[in-house]
C-alpha positions in Angstrom: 61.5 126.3 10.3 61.1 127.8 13.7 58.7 126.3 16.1 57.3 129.5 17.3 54.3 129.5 20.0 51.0 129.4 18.5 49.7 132.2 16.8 53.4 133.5 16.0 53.9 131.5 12.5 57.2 131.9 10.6 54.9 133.3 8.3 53.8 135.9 10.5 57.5 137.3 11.5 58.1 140.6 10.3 61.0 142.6 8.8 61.5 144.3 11.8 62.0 140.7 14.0 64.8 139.8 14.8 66.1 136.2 15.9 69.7 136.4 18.4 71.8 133.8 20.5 71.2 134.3 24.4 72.3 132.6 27.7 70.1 131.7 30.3 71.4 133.4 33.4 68.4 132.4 35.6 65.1 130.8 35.7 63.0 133.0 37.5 60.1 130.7 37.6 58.4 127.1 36.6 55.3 125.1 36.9 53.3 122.4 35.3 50.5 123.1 33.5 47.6 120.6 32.5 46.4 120.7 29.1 43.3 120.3 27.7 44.0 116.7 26.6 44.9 115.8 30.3 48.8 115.9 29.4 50.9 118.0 31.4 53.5 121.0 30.1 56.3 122.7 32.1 56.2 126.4 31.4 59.7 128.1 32.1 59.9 132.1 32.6 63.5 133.0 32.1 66.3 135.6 32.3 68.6 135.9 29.5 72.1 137.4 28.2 72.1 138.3 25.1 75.1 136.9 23.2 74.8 138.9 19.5 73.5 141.8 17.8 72.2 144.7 19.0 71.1 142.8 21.9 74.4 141.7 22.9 75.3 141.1 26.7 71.5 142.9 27.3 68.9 141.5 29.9 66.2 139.9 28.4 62.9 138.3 30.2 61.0 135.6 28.3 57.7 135.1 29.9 56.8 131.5 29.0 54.5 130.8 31.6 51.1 131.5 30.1 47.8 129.6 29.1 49.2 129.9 25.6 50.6 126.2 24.8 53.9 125.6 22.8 54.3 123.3 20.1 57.7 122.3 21.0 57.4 122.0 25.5 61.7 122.7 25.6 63.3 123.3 29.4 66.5 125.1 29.6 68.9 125.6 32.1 71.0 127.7 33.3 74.4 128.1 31.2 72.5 126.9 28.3 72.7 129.0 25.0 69.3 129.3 23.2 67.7 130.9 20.2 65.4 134.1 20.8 62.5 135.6 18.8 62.6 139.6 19.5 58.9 140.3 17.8 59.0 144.5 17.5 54.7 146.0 17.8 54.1 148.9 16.3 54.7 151.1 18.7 58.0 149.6 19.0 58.1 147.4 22.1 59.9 144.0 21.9 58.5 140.1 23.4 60.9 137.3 23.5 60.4 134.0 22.8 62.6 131.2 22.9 62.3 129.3 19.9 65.0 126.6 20.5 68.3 125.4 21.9 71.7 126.3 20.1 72.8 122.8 18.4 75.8 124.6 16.6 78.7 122.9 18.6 77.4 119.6 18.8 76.4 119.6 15.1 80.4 120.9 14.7 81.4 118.2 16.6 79.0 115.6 14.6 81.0 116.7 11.4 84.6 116.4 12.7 83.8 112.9 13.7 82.2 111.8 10.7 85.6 113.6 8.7 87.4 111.6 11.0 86.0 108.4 10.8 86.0 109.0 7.1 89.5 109.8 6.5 90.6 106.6 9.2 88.6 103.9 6.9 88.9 105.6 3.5 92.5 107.0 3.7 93.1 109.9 0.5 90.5 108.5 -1.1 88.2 109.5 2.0 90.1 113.1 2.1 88.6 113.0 -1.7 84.9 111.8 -1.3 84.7 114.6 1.7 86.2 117.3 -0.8 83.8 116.7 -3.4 80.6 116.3 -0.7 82.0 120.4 0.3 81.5 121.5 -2.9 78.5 119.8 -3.5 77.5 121.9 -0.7 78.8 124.8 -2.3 77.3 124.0 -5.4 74.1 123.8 -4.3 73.8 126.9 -2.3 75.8 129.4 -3.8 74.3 128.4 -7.4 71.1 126.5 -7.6 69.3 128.1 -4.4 70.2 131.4 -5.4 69.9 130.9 -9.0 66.2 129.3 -8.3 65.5 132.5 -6.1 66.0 135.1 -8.7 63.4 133.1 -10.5 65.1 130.9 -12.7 63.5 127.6 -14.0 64.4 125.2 -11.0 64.7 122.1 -13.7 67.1 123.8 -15.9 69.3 125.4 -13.1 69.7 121.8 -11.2 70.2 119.9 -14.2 73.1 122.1 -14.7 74.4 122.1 -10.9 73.4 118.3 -11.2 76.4 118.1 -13.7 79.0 120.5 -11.9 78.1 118.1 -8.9 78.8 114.8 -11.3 81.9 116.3 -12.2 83.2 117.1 -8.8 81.8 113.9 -7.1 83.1 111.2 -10.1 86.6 113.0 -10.7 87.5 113.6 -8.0 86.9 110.0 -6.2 87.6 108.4 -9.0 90.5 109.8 -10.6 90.6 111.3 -14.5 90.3 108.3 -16.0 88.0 106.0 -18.9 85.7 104.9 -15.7 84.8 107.9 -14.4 84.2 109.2 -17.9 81.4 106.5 -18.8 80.4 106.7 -14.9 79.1 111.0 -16.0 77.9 109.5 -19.2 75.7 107.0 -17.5 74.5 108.6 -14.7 73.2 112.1 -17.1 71.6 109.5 -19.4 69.6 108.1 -16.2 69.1 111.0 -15.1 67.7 112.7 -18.0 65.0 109.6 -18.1 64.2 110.2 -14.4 63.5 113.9 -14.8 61.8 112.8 -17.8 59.4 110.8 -16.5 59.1 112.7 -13.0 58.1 115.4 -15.4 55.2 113.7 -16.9 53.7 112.5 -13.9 54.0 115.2 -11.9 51.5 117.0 -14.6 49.3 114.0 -15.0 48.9 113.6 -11.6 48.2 117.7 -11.3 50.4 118.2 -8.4 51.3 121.9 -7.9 54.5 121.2 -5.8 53.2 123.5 -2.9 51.6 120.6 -0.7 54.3 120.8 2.3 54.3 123.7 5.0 57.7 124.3 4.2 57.1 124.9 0.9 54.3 127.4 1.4 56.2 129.1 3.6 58.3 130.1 0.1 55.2 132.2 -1.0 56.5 136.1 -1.3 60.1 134.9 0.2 61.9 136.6 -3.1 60.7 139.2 -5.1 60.7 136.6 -8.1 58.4 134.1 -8.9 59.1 130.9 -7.9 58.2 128.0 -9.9 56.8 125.3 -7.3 56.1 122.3 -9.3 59.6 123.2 -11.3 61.3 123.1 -7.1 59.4 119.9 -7.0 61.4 118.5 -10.0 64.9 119.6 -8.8 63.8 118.1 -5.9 63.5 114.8 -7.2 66.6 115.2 -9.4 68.7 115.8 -6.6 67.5 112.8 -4.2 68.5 110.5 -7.3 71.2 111.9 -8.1 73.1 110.8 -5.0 72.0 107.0 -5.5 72.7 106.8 -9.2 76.4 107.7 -8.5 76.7 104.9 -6.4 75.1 102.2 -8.5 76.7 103.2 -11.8 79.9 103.3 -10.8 80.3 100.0 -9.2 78.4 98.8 -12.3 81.0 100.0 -14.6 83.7 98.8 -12.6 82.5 95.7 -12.1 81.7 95.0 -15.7 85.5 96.0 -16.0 86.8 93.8 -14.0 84.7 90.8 -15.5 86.1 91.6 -19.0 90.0 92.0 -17.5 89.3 88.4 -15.8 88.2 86.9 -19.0 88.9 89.2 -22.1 87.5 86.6 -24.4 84.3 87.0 -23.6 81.9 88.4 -26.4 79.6 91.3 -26.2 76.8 89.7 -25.2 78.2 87.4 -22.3 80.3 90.0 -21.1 77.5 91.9 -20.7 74.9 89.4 -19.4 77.9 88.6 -16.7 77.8 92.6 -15.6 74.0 92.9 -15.5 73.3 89.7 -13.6 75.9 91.5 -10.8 74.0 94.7 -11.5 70.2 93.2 -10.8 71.8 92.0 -7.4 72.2 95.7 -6.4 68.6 97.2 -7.7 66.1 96.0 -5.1 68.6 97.1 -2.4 69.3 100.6 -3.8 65.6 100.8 -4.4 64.6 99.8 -0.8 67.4 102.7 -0.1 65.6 105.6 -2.1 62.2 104.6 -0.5 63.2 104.3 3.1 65.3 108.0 2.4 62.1 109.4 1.5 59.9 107.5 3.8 62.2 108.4 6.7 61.3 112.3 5.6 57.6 111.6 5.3 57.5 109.9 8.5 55.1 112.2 10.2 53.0 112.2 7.0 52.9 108.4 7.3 52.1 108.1 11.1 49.3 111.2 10.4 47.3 109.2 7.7 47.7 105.6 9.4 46.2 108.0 12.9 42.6 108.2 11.0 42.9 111.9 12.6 43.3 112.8 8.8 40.1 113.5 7.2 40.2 110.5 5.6 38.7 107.4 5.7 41.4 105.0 4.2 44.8 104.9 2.1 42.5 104.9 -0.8 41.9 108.7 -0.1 45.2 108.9 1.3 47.0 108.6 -1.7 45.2 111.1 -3.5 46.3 113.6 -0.6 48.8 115.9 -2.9 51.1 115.4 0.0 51.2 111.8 -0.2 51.3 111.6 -4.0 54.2 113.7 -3.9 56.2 111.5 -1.7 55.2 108.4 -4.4 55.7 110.1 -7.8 59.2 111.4 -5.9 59.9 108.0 -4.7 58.4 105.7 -8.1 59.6 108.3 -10.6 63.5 108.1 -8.6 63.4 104.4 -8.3 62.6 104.0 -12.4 65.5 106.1 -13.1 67.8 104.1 -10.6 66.8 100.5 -11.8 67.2 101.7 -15.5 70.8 102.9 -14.5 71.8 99.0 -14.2 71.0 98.2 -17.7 72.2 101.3 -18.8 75.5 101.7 -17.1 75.9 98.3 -18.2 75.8 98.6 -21.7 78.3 101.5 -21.7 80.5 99.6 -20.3 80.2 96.6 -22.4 80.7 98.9 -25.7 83.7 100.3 -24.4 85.5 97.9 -23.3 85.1 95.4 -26.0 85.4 98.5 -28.6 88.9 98.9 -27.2 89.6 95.0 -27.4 92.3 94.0 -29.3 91.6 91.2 -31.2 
Protein backbone atom coordinates (compact mmCIF):
# COMPACT_ATOMS: atom_id res chain seq x y z
CA UNK A 1 0.00 0.00 0.00
CA UNK A 2 0.86 3.50 -0.81
CA UNK A 3 1.42 5.99 1.95
CA UNK A 4 -0.54 8.76 0.40
CA UNK A 5 -0.94 12.22 2.35
CA UNK A 6 -3.85 12.33 4.47
CA UNK A 7 -7.07 12.46 3.18
CA UNK A 8 -5.92 10.70 -0.17
CA UNK A 9 -6.41 6.85 0.94
CA UNK A 10 -5.60 4.02 -1.49
CA UNK A 11 -9.06 3.60 -1.11
CA UNK A 12 -9.98 6.80 -2.40
CA UNK A 13 -7.77 6.64 -5.83
CA UNK A 14 -9.85 6.57 -8.76
CA UNK A 15 -9.81 4.83 -12.15
CA UNK A 16 -8.76 7.68 -13.75
CA UNK A 17 -5.27 8.06 -11.29
CA UNK A 18 -2.56 7.20 -12.36
CA UNK A 19 0.80 6.30 -10.47
CA UNK A 20 4.37 6.87 -12.91
CA UNK A 21 8.20 6.82 -12.22
CA UNK A 22 9.79 10.54 -12.16
CA UNK A 23 13.20 12.13 -11.58
CA UNK A 24 13.68 14.93 -9.44
CA UNK A 25 15.37 17.62 -11.57
CA UNK A 26 15.16 20.39 -8.83
CA UNK A 27 13.98 21.20 -5.42
CA UNK A 28 12.44 24.36 -5.76
CA UNK A 29 11.87 24.89 -2.19
CA UNK A 30 12.12 23.46 1.70
CA UNK A 31 11.31 24.29 5.20
CA UNK A 32 10.67 22.78 8.56
CA UNK A 33 7.45 22.71 9.73
CA UNK A 34 6.35 22.18 13.50
CA UNK A 35 3.71 19.89 14.21
CA UNK A 36 1.10 19.95 16.52
CA UNK A 37 2.87 17.38 18.79
CA UNK A 38 5.97 19.75 18.98
CA UNK A 39 7.90 17.48 16.36
CA UNK A 40 9.31 18.98 13.42
CA UNK A 41 8.62 17.93 9.45
CA UNK A 42 10.57 18.97 6.36
CA UNK A 43 8.21 19.76 3.52
CA UNK A 44 9.91 19.54 0.05
CA UNK A 45 8.27 21.31 -3.19
CA UNK A 46 9.75 19.68 -6.14
CA UNK A 47 10.29 19.59 -10.02
CA UNK A 48 10.07 16.41 -11.71
CA UNK A 49 10.87 14.44 -15.09
CA UNK A 50 8.60 12.14 -15.87
CA UNK A 51 10.27 8.85 -16.65
CA UNK A 52 6.90 6.61 -18.09
CA UNK A 53 3.60 6.74 -19.51
CA UNK A 54 1.89 9.37 -20.84
CA UNK A 55 3.81 11.61 -18.66
CA UNK A 56 7.12 10.61 -19.94
CA UNK A 57 10.05 13.14 -20.02
CA UNK A 58 7.06 15.91 -18.94
CA UNK A 59 7.55 18.62 -16.16
CA UNK A 60 5.81 17.99 -13.17
CA UNK A 61 5.54 20.28 -9.81
CA UNK A 62 4.74 18.52 -6.60
CA UNK A 63 3.71 21.07 -4.05
CA UNK A 64 4.62 19.36 -0.75
CA UNK A 65 4.89 22.25 1.31
CA UNK A 66 1.52 22.68 2.87
CA UNK A 67 -0.14 22.59 6.48
CA UNK A 68 -1.34 19.14 5.33
CA UNK A 69 1.06 16.59 7.27
CA UNK A 70 2.40 13.29 5.58
CA UNK A 71 2.36 10.03 7.02
CA UNK A 72 5.62 9.05 5.67
CA UNK A 73 8.01 12.77 6.09
CA UNK A 74 10.53 11.34 2.78
CA UNK A 75 13.28 13.98 1.39
CA UNK A 76 14.52 13.53 -2.03
CA UNK A 77 17.24 14.75 -3.95
CA UNK A 78 18.08 15.65 -6.91
CA UNK A 79 18.86 12.58 -9.38
CA UNK A 80 16.67 10.60 -7.29
CA UNK A 81 13.86 8.45 -9.01
CA UNK A 82 10.56 8.52 -7.10
CA UNK A 83 6.99 7.28 -7.38
CA UNK A 84 4.18 9.91 -8.33
CA UNK A 85 0.38 9.93 -7.63
CA UNK A 86 -1.29 12.02 -10.76
CA UNK A 87 -4.90 12.37 -8.93
CA UNK A 88 -7.31 13.56 -12.21
CA UNK A 89 -10.68 16.15 -10.67
CA UNK A 90 -13.46 16.25 -12.46
CA UNK A 91 -12.92 18.81 -14.53
CA UNK A 92 -9.77 17.09 -15.48
CA UNK A 93 -6.86 18.83 -13.78
CA UNK A 94 -4.05 16.67 -12.39
CA UNK A 95 -2.09 17.12 -8.49
CA UNK A 96 1.09 15.19 -7.94
CA UNK A 97 2.11 13.66 -5.02
CA UNK A 98 5.10 11.76 -4.33
CA UNK A 99 4.20 8.69 -2.73
CA UNK A 100 7.75 7.10 -2.31
CA UNK A 101 11.18 6.45 -3.52
CA UNK A 102 11.91 3.86 -6.38
CA UNK A 103 13.54 0.66 -4.50
CA UNK A 104 13.55 -1.47 -7.74
CA UNK A 105 17.40 -1.59 -8.25
CA UNK A 106 18.41 -2.05 -4.96
CA UNK A 107 15.76 -4.71 -4.28
CA UNK A 108 17.38 -6.28 -7.93
CA UNK A 109 20.53 -6.04 -6.46
CA UNK A 110 19.25 -7.73 -2.95
CA UNK A 111 18.19 -10.74 -5.09
CA UNK A 112 21.39 -11.29 -7.15
CA UNK A 113 23.28 -11.39 -3.97
CA UNK A 114 21.11 -13.64 -2.14
CA UNK A 115 21.26 -16.10 -5.67
CA UNK A 116 24.74 -15.62 -5.30
CA UNK A 117 25.47 -16.41 -1.91
CA UNK A 118 23.09 -19.21 -2.44
CA UNK A 119 24.57 -20.99 -5.27
CA UNK A 120 28.53 -20.29 -3.51
CA UNK A 121 27.32 -22.30 -0.20
CA UNK A 122 24.78 -24.74 -1.72
CA UNK A 123 26.50 -25.54 -5.10
CA UNK A 124 23.53 -27.38 -7.74
CA UNK A 125 21.75 -28.14 -5.02
CA UNK A 126 21.37 -24.23 -4.30
CA UNK A 127 20.74 -23.65 -8.23
CA UNK A 128 17.79 -26.19 -7.32
CA UNK A 129 16.29 -24.76 -3.99
CA UNK A 130 16.32 -21.14 -6.01
CA UNK A 131 14.43 -22.86 -9.05
CA UNK A 132 11.78 -24.23 -7.01
CA UNK A 133 11.50 -20.83 -4.64
CA UNK A 134 10.71 -19.08 -8.68
CA UNK A 135 8.05 -21.16 -9.20
CA UNK A 136 6.70 -21.01 -5.97
CA UNK A 137 6.48 -17.52 -6.96
CA UNK A 138 4.89 -18.29 -10.00
CA UNK A 139 2.60 -20.59 -8.45
CA UNK A 140 1.31 -18.41 -6.27
CA UNK A 141 0.58 -15.45 -8.40
CA UNK A 142 -0.32 -16.65 -11.70
CA UNK A 143 -2.73 -19.42 -9.94
CA UNK A 144 -3.93 -18.89 -6.43
CA UNK A 145 -4.08 -14.95 -6.48
CA UNK A 146 -5.92 -14.93 -9.61
CA UNK A 147 -7.79 -17.92 -9.05
CA UNK A 148 -8.90 -16.40 -5.47
CA UNK A 149 -9.85 -13.14 -7.50
CA UNK A 150 -12.30 -14.56 -9.75
CA UNK A 151 -13.94 -15.73 -6.59
CA UNK A 152 -12.90 -19.00 -6.06
CA UNK A 153 -12.90 -20.69 -2.49
CA UNK A 154 -9.37 -19.35 -1.23
CA UNK A 155 -9.01 -22.89 1.00
CA UNK A 156 -9.67 -25.11 -1.88
CA UNK A 157 -7.53 -23.10 -4.46
CA UNK A 158 -4.31 -23.04 -2.02
CA UNK A 159 -4.65 -26.41 -0.86
CA UNK A 160 -4.19 -27.20 -4.36
CA UNK A 161 -1.23 -24.63 -5.23
CA UNK A 162 -0.02 -25.80 -1.68
CA UNK A 163 0.57 -29.23 -3.52
CA UNK A 164 1.99 -28.00 -6.97
CA UNK A 165 4.35 -25.98 -4.51
CA UNK A 166 5.21 -29.41 -2.49
CA UNK A 167 5.92 -30.93 -5.59
CA UNK A 168 8.20 -28.40 -7.03
CA UNK A 169 9.92 -27.57 -3.64
CA UNK A 170 10.51 -31.57 -2.45
CA UNK A 171 11.48 -32.86 -6.04
CA UNK A 172 13.23 -30.78 -7.10
CA UNK A 173 15.76 -30.28 -3.90
CA UNK A 174 15.45 -33.53 -3.16
CA UNK A 175 15.69 -35.59 -6.09
CA UNK A 176 12.81 -38.29 -7.35
CA UNK A 177 13.41 -40.57 -4.86
CA UNK A 178 11.56 -42.81 -1.68
CA UNK A 179 12.39 -39.58 0.65
CA UNK A 180 11.01 -37.01 -1.00
CA UNK A 181 8.01 -39.22 -1.70
CA UNK A 182 7.09 -39.77 2.22
CA UNK A 183 8.47 -36.07 2.72
CA UNK A 184 4.84 -34.88 0.25
CA UNK A 185 3.02 -37.60 2.06
CA UNK A 186 3.89 -36.14 5.45
CA UNK A 187 3.79 -32.73 5.01
CA UNK A 188 -0.19 -32.94 3.19
CA UNK A 189 -1.10 -35.02 6.20
CA UNK A 190 0.18 -32.08 8.56
CA UNK A 191 -1.13 -29.93 6.61
CA UNK A 192 -4.53 -31.15 6.19
CA UNK A 193 -4.67 -31.20 10.38
CA UNK A 194 -3.43 -27.57 10.44
CA UNK A 195 -6.15 -26.26 8.02
CA UNK A 196 -8.28 -28.45 9.98
CA UNK A 197 -8.03 -27.05 13.07
CA UNK A 198 -7.24 -23.37 11.81
CA UNK A 199 -10.68 -23.90 10.37
CA UNK A 200 -12.48 -24.56 13.48
CA UNK A 201 -11.08 -21.89 15.40
CA UNK A 202 -11.23 -19.37 13.19
CA UNK A 203 -15.34 -19.93 13.39
CA UNK A 204 -15.35 -20.41 17.00
CA UNK A 205 -13.53 -17.51 17.64
CA UNK A 206 -16.01 -15.56 14.92
CA UNK A 207 -13.19 -13.84 13.19
CA UNK A 208 -14.32 -12.47 9.81
CA UNK A 209 -10.76 -12.33 8.34
CA UNK A 210 -11.17 -8.54 7.40
CA UNK A 211 -9.51 -7.05 10.66
CA UNK A 212 -6.18 -5.69 8.83
CA UNK A 213 -6.23 -2.36 6.60
CA UNK A 214 -4.75 -4.23 3.99
CA UNK A 215 -7.38 -6.53 3.87
CA UNK A 216 -10.22 -4.04 3.72
CA UNK A 217 -8.61 -2.34 1.23
CA UNK A 218 -9.77 -5.84 -0.88
CA UNK A 219 -13.49 -4.65 -0.56
CA UNK A 220 -14.85 -4.01 -4.35
CA UNK A 221 -11.07 -4.74 -5.76
CA UNK A 222 -12.64 -7.61 -8.24
CA UNK A 223 -15.91 -7.82 -9.48
CA UNK A 224 -16.26 -11.30 -7.50
CA UNK A 225 -16.79 -11.87 -4.16
CA UNK A 226 -14.09 -12.54 -2.10
CA UNK A 227 -14.24 -14.80 0.62
CA UNK A 228 -12.26 -13.05 3.72
CA UNK A 229 -12.27 -15.55 6.40
CA UNK A 230 -11.60 -18.35 3.41
CA UNK A 231 -8.08 -15.58 2.50
CA UNK A 232 -7.57 -15.91 6.12
CA UNK A 233 -7.26 -19.74 5.94
CA UNK A 234 -4.87 -19.80 2.82
CA UNK A 235 -3.19 -17.43 4.70
CA UNK A 236 -2.38 -19.63 7.39
CA UNK A 237 -1.76 -22.58 5.07
CA UNK A 238 0.79 -20.91 3.31
CA UNK A 239 2.93 -19.48 6.40
CA UNK A 240 3.10 -23.32 7.48
CA UNK A 241 3.65 -24.62 4.70
CA UNK A 242 7.13 -23.27 4.31
CA UNK A 243 8.17 -24.52 7.95
CA UNK A 244 6.66 -28.05 7.68
CA UNK A 245 8.93 -28.67 4.57
CA UNK A 246 11.79 -28.11 6.57
CA UNK A 247 11.06 -30.13 9.63
CA UNK A 248 9.68 -33.20 7.82
CA UNK A 249 12.27 -33.60 5.68
CA UNK A 250 15.14 -33.68 7.92
CA UNK A 251 12.88 -35.90 10.05
CA UNK A 252 12.61 -38.46 7.51
CA UNK A 253 16.09 -38.36 6.66
CA UNK A 254 17.24 -38.61 9.78
CA UNK A 255 15.16 -41.49 10.81
CA UNK A 256 16.85 -43.01 7.59
CA UNK A 257 19.95 -42.66 8.56
CA UNK A 258 19.38 -44.12 12.15
CA UNK A 259 17.97 -47.33 10.60
CA UNK A 260 21.01 -47.56 7.76
CA UNK A 261 23.45 -47.17 10.99
CA UNK A 262 21.68 -49.90 12.85
CA UNK A 263 19.21 -51.96 10.59
CA UNK A 264 18.44 -54.16 13.44
CA UNK A 265 16.60 -52.00 15.22
CA UNK A 266 12.85 -52.90 15.67
CA UNK A 267 9.90 -50.69 14.98
CA UNK A 268 9.52 -49.28 17.99
CA UNK A 269 13.28 -48.24 18.81
CA UNK A 270 13.90 -47.18 15.50
CA UNK A 271 11.28 -44.95 15.87
CA UNK A 272 11.69 -43.73 19.44
CA UNK A 273 15.49 -43.01 18.16
CA UNK A 274 13.91 -40.59 15.16
CA UNK A 275 11.38 -38.80 17.38
CA UNK A 276 13.70 -38.18 20.33
CA UNK A 277 15.94 -36.20 17.27
CA UNK A 278 12.65 -34.84 16.09
CA UNK A 279 11.36 -33.26 19.67
CA UNK A 280 14.92 -31.53 19.57
CA UNK A 281 13.81 -29.57 16.50
CA UNK A 282 9.99 -28.49 17.59
CA UNK A 283 10.49 -25.81 20.19
CA UNK A 284 12.99 -24.13 17.70
CA UNK A 285 10.79 -24.36 14.57
CA UNK A 286 7.99 -23.22 16.81
CA UNK A 287 9.81 -20.20 18.32
CA UNK A 288 10.53 -19.70 14.20
CA UNK A 289 6.71 -19.53 13.20
CA UNK A 290 5.92 -17.15 16.17
CA UNK A 291 8.72 -14.72 15.78
CA UNK A 292 7.69 -14.84 11.55
CA UNK A 293 4.44 -13.74 12.58
CA UNK A 294 5.31 -11.60 15.43
CA UNK A 295 7.88 -9.78 13.29
CA UNK A 296 4.63 -8.92 10.86
CA UNK A 297 2.48 -7.89 13.80
CA UNK A 298 5.12 -5.84 15.16
CA UNK A 299 3.27 -2.50 14.95
CA UNK A 300 0.19 -4.31 16.30
CA UNK A 301 2.28 -5.44 19.23
CA UNK A 302 4.02 -1.99 20.06
CA UNK A 303 0.19 -0.33 19.51
CA UNK A 304 -1.51 -2.44 22.25
CA UNK A 305 1.58 -2.46 24.76
CA UNK A 306 1.27 1.98 23.93
CA UNK A 307 -2.18 1.87 26.06
CA UNK A 308 -3.08 4.53 23.06
CA UNK A 309 -5.35 1.45 22.04
CA UNK A 310 -8.73 1.77 23.54
CA UNK A 311 -7.94 -0.75 25.79
CA UNK A 312 -7.20 -1.19 29.14
CA UNK A 313 -4.95 -4.38 29.22
CA UNK A 314 -3.96 -7.56 27.06
CA UNK A 315 -7.01 -9.03 28.53
CA UNK A 316 -9.04 -6.84 26.03
CA UNK A 317 -6.24 -7.01 23.75
CA UNK A 318 -6.60 -10.33 22.76
CA UNK A 319 -10.08 -10.20 22.03
CA UNK A 320 -9.15 -7.31 19.44
CA UNK A 321 -9.97 -9.42 16.09
CA UNK A 322 -6.61 -8.16 14.93
CA UNK A 323 -4.75 -9.68 17.61
CA UNK A 324 -6.72 -12.96 17.69
CA UNK A 325 -5.88 -13.33 14.30
CA UNK A 326 -2.30 -13.15 14.69
CA UNK A 327 -2.79 -16.13 17.70
CA UNK A 328 -5.21 -18.56 16.05
CA UNK A 329 -2.60 -18.00 12.74
CA UNK A 330 0.30 -18.48 14.95
CA UNK A 331 -1.30 -21.55 17.66
CA UNK A 332 -3.25 -23.14 14.84
CA UNK A 333 0.43 -23.17 12.53
CA UNK A 334 2.48 -24.22 15.49
CA UNK A 335 -0.11 -27.50 16.25
CA UNK A 336 0.26 -28.45 12.74
CA UNK A 337 4.21 -28.09 12.88
CA UNK A 338 4.82 -29.99 16.19
CA UNK A 339 2.38 -32.80 14.99
CA UNK A 340 4.56 -33.04 11.80
CA UNK A 341 7.46 -34.57 14.14
CA UNK A 342 5.42 -37.49 15.25
CA UNK A 343 3.91 -37.83 12.07
CA UNK A 344 6.83 -37.62 9.66
CA UNK A 345 8.25 -39.97 11.98
CA UNK A 346 6.06 -42.73 11.81
CA UNK A 347 6.12 -42.74 8.00
CA UNK A 348 9.36 -43.13 7.99
CA UNK A 349 9.57 -45.85 10.49
CA UNK A 350 6.90 -47.97 8.42
CA UNK A 351 8.75 -47.63 5.37
CA UNK A 352 11.76 -48.38 6.12
CA UNK A 353 11.35 -51.29 8.24
CA UNK A 354 8.52 -52.48 5.70
CA UNK A 355 11.33 -52.65 3.06
CA UNK A 356 13.69 -54.57 5.70
CA UNK A 357 14.94 -57.64 4.67
CA UNK A 358 14.93 -59.93 7.23
Amino acid sequence: MLLLPIGISAQGQTAADRIFKAEVTEIVREIDNVLPDGSTSRQQDLKLKGLEGEFKDKTVDFKGISNVDVIKKNLYKVGEKVLVLASVDDAGNYTFYVTDHVRTNTLLLLVGLFVAIIFIVGGWKGLRSIISLALTFVVIMKYIVPQILQGSDPVIVTIIGSLLILLCVIYLTEGFNIRSHLGITSIFISLIITITLSWLFVAAAKLSGISSEETSFLVGVSKYAINFKGLLLAGIIIGALGVLDDVVVSQIATVEEINKTDPYLDRWELYKRGFKVGVSHISSMTNTLFLAYAGASLSLLILFSSGQSGTTGWGQAVNNEMMATEIVRTLAGSIGLILAVPISTFIATWWWKRRRKV
